[in-house]
N, C-alpha and C positions, 0 to 999 in steps of 0.2 A: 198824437204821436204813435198810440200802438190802436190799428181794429182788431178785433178777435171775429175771425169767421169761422164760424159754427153752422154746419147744414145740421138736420133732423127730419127725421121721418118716421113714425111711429115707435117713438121713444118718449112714451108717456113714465113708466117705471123711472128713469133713467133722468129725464131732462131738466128737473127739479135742482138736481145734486150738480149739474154742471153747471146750469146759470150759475149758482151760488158760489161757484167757484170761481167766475171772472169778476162775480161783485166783490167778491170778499180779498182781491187782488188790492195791496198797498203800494202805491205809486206816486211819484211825484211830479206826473205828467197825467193830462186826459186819455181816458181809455174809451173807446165806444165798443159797442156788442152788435156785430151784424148777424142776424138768424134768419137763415134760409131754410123756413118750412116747407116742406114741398109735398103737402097739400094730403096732410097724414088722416087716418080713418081711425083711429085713433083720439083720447082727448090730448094729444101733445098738441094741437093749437090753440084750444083756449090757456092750456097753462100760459106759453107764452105773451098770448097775446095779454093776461094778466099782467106777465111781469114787466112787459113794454106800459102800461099802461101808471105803473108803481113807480117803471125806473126810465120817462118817455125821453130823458138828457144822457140819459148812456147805453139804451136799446132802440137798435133800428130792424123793425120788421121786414122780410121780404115772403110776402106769403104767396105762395103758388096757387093760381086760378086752378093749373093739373097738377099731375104729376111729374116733374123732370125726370126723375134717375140723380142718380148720385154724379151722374160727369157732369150733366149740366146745370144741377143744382149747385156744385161746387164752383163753377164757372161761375156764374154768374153771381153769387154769394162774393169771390172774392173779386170782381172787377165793383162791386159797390164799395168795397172797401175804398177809406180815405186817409188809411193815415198812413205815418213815414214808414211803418211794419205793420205785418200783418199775423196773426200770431192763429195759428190752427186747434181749432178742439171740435170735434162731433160730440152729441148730442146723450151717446153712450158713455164717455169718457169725463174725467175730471181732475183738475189742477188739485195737489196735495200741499203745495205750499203757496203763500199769499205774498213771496218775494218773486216769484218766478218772472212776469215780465218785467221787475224792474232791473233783474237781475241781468237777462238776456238783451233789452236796448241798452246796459250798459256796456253788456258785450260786444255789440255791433255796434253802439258808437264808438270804441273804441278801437276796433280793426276794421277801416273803413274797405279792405277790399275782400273780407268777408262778407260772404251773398247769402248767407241764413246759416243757424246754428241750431243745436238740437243738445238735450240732456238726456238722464236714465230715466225711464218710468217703473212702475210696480204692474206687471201683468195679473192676474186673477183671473178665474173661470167664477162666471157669475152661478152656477150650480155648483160650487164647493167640490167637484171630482179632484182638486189638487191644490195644494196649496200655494199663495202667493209668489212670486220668484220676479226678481230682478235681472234682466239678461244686457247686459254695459257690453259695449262694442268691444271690439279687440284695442288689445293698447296703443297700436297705429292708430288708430280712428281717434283716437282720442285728446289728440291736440291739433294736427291740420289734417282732413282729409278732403280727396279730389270729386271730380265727375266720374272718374275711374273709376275708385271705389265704389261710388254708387249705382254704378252699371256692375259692378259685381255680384253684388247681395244691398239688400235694403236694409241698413243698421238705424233707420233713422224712424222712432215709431211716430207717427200722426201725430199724436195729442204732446209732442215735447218739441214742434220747429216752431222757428219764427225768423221769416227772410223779408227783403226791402222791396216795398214795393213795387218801387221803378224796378225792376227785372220783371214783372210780369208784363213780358212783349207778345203775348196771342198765345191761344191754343192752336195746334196743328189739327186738322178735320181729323186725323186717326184716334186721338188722343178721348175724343165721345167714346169711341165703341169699344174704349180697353177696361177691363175689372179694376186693376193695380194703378187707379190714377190717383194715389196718396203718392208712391214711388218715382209715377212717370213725372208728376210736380217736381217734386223733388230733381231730378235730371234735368230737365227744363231751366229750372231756377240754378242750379251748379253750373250749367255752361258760363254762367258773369262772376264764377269768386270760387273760393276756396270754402269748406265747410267747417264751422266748429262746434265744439262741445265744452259743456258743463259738465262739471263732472259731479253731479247731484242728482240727487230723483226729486223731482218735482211734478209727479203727476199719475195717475193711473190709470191702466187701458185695462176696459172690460172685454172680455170674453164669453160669448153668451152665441144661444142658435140663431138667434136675428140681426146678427153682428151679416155687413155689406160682405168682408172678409171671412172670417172668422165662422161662420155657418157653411162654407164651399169644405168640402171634402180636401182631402190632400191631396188628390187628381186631380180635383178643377181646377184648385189653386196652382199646382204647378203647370199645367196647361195653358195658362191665364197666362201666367208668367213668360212661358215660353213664345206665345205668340205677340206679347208685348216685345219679347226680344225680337223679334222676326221683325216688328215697323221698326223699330231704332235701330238696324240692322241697315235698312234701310235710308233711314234719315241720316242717320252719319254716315254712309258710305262704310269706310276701311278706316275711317280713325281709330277708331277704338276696339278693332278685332278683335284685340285677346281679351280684353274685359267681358267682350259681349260672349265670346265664347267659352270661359271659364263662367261665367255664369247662365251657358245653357247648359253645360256638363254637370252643374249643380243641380239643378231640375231633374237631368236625366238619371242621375245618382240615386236623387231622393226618390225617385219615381221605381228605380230596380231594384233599391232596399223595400220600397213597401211593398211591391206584388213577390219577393223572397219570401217578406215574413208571413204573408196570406196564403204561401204555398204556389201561386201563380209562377214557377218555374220558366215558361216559354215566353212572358213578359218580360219577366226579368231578365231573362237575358237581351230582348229587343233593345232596353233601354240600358242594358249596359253598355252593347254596342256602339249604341248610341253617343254615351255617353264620354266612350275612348275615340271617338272620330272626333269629338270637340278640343283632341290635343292639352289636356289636361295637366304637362308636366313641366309647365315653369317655376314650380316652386316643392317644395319635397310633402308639403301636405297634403295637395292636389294628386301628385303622384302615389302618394300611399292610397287616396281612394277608390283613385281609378283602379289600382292591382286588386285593391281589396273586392270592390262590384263586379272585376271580372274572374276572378278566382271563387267567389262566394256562385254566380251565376252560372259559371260554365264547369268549376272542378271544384263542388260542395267537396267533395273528401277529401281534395288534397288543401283547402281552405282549411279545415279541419284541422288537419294532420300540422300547418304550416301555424296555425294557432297554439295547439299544446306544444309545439316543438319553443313557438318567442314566448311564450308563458315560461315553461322552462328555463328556458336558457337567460328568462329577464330575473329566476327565481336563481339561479347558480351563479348569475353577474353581482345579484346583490348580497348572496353568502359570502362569496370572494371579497366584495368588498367591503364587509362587514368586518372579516378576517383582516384584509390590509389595516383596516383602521385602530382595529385590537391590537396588532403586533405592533403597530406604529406608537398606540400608546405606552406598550409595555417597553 
């Protein structure tokens, strides 16, 4: 019924606590555990090959002669996959509860034209700089969302989808040489259904320096990002223009707030530029950021001056209305 495809690669710390997490999964169907090692320096393969050898009716090895990379170790991890779902967790990461896949093929058996569904996770920095935080989709997202959406932003973390096998129809050759191939899956797999959610945390994603992700600077990563937009940009044609371009405006946003706060002024304004050519204002939130990045990057003091002024004036709207509310009572 469900494979769990798990790649790993020198995640000896780590990979212990994850298996444990698909064994200790209660189900009333067969689960098998496909591990795509790919071929770590590290002791992560003899653990495994350990626990294949403890649990040889519910773990299948795929152990790399080299090294693949993360695109094609994930490729090929999940075309061995065999069952009706295929449920995602790396190597770093691990499930928090022990209903979650039974919970989610209930889901998909149940909305047969849903093509994978996703829950909340617990994010953590595995060096303690901050404390744990749950970050749940927007309340849209939250009972059907599109391919649209997920050409917007990525609400959907790795270690909490699980989508139907039959939609994996091939990777496209670009799809190797991109960073963000949890997301580009993700789009792939939403062109056959709609997306859903649970609305539970069932799982936790680490953060740490050897994370595939999660170790990239917030340049790469948005850079990563951006050029992932550039081939879908591509692949689709013009279907999906505004998605694709309200989510490079996002990038370019993120990109002119952070050389702002480092002081890099002449950056910051490239990427605000940027950022207002992406046409940013079909919805009033989008439009507040884009004024905000180019007011913040081209006229810091009248940004300023335009911030104490709605501070103010948000501080005299709620005296007022403090006021209506007293006399209302009296």
């Amino acid at each position: 019924m469900v494979s769990v495809a798990m790649t790993t690669y020198n995640q000896e710390q780590f990979i212990d606590q994850a298996i444990q997490s698909v064994l200790s999964q209660e189900t009333d169907f067969p689960v098998e555990l496909v591990i795509g090692e790919d071929y770590s320096t590290d002791r992560t393969r003899p653990i495994v090959i350990q626990y294949a050898r403890r649990y040889p009716r519910k773990i299948r090895l795929l152990l790399r002669s080299k090294n693949l990379g993360p695109q094609h170790n994930l490729v090929e991890t999940l075309r061995a996959c065999r069952g009706r779902y295929i449920a995602l967790l790396e190597g770093d990461d691990y499930w928090t509860s022990t209903q979650k896949l039974q919970k989610q093929v209930a889901f998909l058996e149940s909305h047969p034209q849903c093509a994978q569904c996703f829950h909340a996770v617990t994010f953590f920095f595995q060096d303690g700089r901050a404390g744990p935080f749950v970050e749940e989709p927007a309340e849209a997202l939250k009972t059907v969302s599109t391919l649209e959406d997920l050409l917007r932003i990525n609400y959907m973390p790795y270690c909490s989808v699980m989508f139907r096998r039959r939609l994996l129809n091939g990777f496209p050759e670009w799809y190797y040489t991109q960073i963000a191939v949890d997301w580009l899956l993700f789009i792939l797999i939403a062109q056959n259904g709609w997306v859903g959610y649970l609305d539970e945390t069932m799982a936790a994603y680490r953060m740490h320096s050897r994370g595939v992700w999660s170790r990239l600077s917030q340049f790469s990563q948005q850079m990563a990002l951006l050029e992932s937009y550039e081939v879908l940009k591509t692949y689709f044609g013009r279907r999906f223009d505004k998605s694709i371009r309200y989510g490079r405006f996002r990038c370019y946003y993120v990109l002119a707030m952070a050389h702002l706060e480092s002081g890099d002024l002449h950056s910051a304004r490239a990427y605000a530029f940027k950022s207002i050519m992406q046409r940013p204002f079909g919805s009033r939130y989008s439009s507040e950021l884009a004024i905000r990045v180019v007011l913040r990057s081209y006229v810091p003091r009248v940004f300023k001056l335009a911030r104490v002024f709605y501070r103010a004036f948000g501080t005299v709207r709620k005296t007022l209305s403090d006021l209506n509310e007293g006399t209302r009572r009296v």
